[in-house]
C-alpha positions in Angstrom: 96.9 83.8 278.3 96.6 81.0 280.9 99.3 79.0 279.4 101.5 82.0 279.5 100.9 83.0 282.9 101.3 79.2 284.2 104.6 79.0 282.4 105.7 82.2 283.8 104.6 80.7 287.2 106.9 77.4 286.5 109.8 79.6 285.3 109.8 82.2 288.2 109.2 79.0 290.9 112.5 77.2 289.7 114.8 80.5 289.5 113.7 81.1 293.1 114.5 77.4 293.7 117.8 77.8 291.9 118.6 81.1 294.2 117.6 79.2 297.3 120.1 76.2 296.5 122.7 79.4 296.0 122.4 80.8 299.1 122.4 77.5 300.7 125.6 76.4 299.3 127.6 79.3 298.6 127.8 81.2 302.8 129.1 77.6 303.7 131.5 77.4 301.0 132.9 81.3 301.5 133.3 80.8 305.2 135.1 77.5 305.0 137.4 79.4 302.9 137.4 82.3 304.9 138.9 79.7 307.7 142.2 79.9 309.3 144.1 76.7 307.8 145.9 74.9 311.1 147.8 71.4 311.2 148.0 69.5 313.8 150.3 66.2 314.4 147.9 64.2 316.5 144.3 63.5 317.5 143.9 65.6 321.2 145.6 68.4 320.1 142.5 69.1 317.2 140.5 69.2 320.5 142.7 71.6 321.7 142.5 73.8 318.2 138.8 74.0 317.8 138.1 75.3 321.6 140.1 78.4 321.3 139.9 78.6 317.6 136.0 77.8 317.4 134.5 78.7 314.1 137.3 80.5 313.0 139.9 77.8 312.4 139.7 74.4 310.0 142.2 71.8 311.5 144.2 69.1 309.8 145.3 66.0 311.7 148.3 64.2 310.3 148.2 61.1 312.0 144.7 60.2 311.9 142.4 57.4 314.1 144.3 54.2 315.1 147.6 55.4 313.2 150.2 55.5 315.7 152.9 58.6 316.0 156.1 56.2 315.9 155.1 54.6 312.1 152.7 56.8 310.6 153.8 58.5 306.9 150.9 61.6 305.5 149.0 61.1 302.4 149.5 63.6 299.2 146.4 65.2 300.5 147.5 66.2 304.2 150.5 67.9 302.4 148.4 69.2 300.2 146.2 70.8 303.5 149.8 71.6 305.2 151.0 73.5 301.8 147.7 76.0 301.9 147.7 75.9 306.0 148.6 79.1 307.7 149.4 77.7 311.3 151.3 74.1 312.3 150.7 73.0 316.0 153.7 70.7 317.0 153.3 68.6 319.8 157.1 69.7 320.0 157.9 66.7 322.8 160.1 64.5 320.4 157.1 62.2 318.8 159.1 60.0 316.0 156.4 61.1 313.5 157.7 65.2 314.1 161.4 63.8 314.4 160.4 61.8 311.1 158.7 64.5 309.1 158.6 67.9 310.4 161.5 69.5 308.1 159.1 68.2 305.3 156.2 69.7 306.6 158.2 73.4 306.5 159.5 73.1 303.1 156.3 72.7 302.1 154.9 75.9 303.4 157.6 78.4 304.7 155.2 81.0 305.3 153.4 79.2 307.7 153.5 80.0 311.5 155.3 76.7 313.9 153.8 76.6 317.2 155.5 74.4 320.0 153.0 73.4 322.0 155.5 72.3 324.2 157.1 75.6 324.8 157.3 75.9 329.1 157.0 72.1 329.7 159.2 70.4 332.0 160.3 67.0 330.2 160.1 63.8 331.7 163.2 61.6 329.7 162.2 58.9 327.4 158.4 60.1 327.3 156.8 62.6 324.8 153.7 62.2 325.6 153.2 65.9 327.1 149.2 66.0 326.2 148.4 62.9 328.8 148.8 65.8 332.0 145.9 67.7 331.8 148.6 70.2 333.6 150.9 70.0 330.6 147.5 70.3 328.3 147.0 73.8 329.9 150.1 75.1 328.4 149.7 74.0 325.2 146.2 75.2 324.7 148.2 78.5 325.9 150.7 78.1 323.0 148.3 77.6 320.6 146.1 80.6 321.9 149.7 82.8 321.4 150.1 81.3 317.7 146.4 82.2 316.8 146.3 85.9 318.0 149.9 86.0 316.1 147.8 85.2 312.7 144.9 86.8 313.1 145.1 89.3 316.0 141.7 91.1 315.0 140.0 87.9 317.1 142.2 87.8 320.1 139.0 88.6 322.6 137.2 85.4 320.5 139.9 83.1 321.3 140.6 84.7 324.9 137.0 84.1 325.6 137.0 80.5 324.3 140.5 79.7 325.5 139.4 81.0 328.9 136.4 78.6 328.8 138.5 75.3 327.9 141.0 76.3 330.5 138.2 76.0 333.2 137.6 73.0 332.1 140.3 71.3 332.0 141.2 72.5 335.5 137.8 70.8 336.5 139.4 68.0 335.1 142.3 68.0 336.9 140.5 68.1 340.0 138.1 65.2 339.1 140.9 62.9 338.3 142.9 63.9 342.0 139.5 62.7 343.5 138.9 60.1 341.2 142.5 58.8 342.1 142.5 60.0 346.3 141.3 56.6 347.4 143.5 54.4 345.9 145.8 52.3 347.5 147.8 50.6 345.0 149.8 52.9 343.1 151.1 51.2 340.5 150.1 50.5 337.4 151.5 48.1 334.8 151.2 49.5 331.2 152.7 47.3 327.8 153.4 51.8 326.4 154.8 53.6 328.9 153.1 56.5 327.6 151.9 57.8 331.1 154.9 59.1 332.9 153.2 62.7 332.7 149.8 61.5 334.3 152.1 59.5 336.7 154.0 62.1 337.6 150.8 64.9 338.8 148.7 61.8 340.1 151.5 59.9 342.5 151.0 56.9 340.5 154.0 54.7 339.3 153.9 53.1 335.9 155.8 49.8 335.5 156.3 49.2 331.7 156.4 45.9 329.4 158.0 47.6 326.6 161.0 49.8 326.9 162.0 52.5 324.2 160.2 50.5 321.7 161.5 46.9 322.3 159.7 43.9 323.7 160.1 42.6 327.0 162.6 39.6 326.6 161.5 36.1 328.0 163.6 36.8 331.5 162.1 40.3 331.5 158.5 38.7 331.2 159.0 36.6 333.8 160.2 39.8 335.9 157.3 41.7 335.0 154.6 38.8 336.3 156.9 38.9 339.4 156.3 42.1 340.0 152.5 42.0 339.3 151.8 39.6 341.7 154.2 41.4 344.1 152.1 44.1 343.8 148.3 42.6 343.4 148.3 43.9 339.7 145.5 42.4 337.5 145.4 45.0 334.9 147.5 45.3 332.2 146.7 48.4 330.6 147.5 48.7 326.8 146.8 50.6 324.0 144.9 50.5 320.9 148.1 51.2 318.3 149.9 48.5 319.4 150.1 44.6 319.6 148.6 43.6 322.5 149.8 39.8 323.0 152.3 40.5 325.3 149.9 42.1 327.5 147.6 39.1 327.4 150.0 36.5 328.1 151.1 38.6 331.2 147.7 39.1 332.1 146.8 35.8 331.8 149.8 34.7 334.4 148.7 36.8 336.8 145.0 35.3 336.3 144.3 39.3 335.6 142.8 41.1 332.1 143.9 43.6 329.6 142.5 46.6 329.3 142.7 49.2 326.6 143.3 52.8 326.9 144.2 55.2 324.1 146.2 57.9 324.8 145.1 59.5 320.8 141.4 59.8 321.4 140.6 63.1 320.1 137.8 63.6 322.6 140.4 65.0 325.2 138.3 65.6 328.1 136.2 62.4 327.9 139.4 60.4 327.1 140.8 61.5 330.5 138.0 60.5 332.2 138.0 57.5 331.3 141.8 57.1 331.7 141.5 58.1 335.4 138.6 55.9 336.2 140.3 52.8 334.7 143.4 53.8 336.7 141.6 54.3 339.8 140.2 50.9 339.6 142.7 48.9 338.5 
């Protein structure tokens, strides 16, 4: 009778076990499916995704960490993700990777909803790099607040709320970088991407580029460039993680200056900018 009641014991110990792993596993595994599938062409604008979209969205990144926009081709799984994915967020601005790929990515999944993050954005020519103003950033969290509550309008006070929330935050970002940047004398900055015409533009800086629409500065045009550097007291040359930086080096080590890296893909938006602006500021 002892043996039988221990064994009983044993047996109703590991169902309950079992049960407990079930109920651990399975909630997670519903409400992942449960998520709203959304694409996304680069890094910052997953940021921009998961603060309106919170725990109601899963997002996709095509072009992951240290892959750069201009080369980068998606694995068989991102299409995979795109093919089941119920929202795109393109950046919209001309990025070769969208210019490359884009009429791919809507064969694949025709149903799917194509935001253009950069619907009500002035253009600067030559530059789509719309996300680097945290002024343009405000718009395209808006266009991907509109494309949510499109796709699933029974949350639109969830994503007003959170969208609301982000947007106060980037305008305290906005105003951190005008101080960051008030006190600076020398606006011009020398960058081997000229990536920053946006941030240029709402700061008063001037960017002064080594590479132009993707070719290398030729020898006469290096020698122009350390010209100008030393015209100008510039020390930093500012490049970025995605591309070769030994023109920047050999410039910066003419002008007895340094090179220093800034990323304009970091998917930590806010902190990226940050640290952006306080590089800028004391270059």
């Amino acid at each position: 009778m002892h043996k039988k009641a221990l064994l009983f014991g044993m047996i109703l110990t590991a169902v309950c076990f079992i049960i407990y792993l079930i109920y651990l596993i399975t909630p997670e595994t519903e409400k992942n499916e449960e998520k709203i599938g959304v694409v996304v062409s680069i890094l910052p604008q997953a940021e921009f995704v998961e603060r309106v979209g919170g725990d109601k969205v899963r997002v996709t990144v095509m072009v992951p960490p240290g892959a750069s926009p201009h080369t980068y081709e998606p694995r068989p799984s991102q299409l995979k993700e795109v093919s089941k994915a119920r929202m795109y967020a393109k950046v919209g601005s001309g990025i070769e990777f969208e210019l490359a790929w884009m009429d791919k990515i809507i064969s694949l999944n025709k149903k799917m909803l194509i935001v253009d993050c950069s619907k009500g954005i002035k253009f600067i020519e030559n530059d789509p790099h719309i996300w680097l103003s945290p002024r343009n950033a405000r718009i395209m969290v808006e266009n991907i607040y509109l494309g949510l509550i499109q796709i699933d309008p029974g949350n639109r006070e969830y994503y007003s709320r959170n969208k609301e929330k982000y947007l106060q935050e980037l305008d305290k970002l906005d105003n951190e970088i005008v101080q960051a940047l008030s006190e600076k004398k020398n606006r011009k900055i020398m960058v081997y991407h000229p990536a920053w015409a946006y941030f240029a533009r709402d700061y008063g800086l001037e960017q002064i580029p080594i590479e132009r629409e993707g070719k290398e500065a030729t020898p006469r045009g290096i020698l122009n460039l350390i010209q100008q550097a030393k015209e100008n007291n510039i020390t930093i040359v500012f490049a970025s993680p995605q591309f070769n930086t030994k023109t920047a080096e050999a410039i910066a080590e003419e002008i007895n200056g340094r090179v220093v890296l800034v990323d304009p893909l970091e998917r930590n938006y806010l902190e990226n900018m940050r640290k952006v602006a306080k590089a800028f500021a004391e270059a």
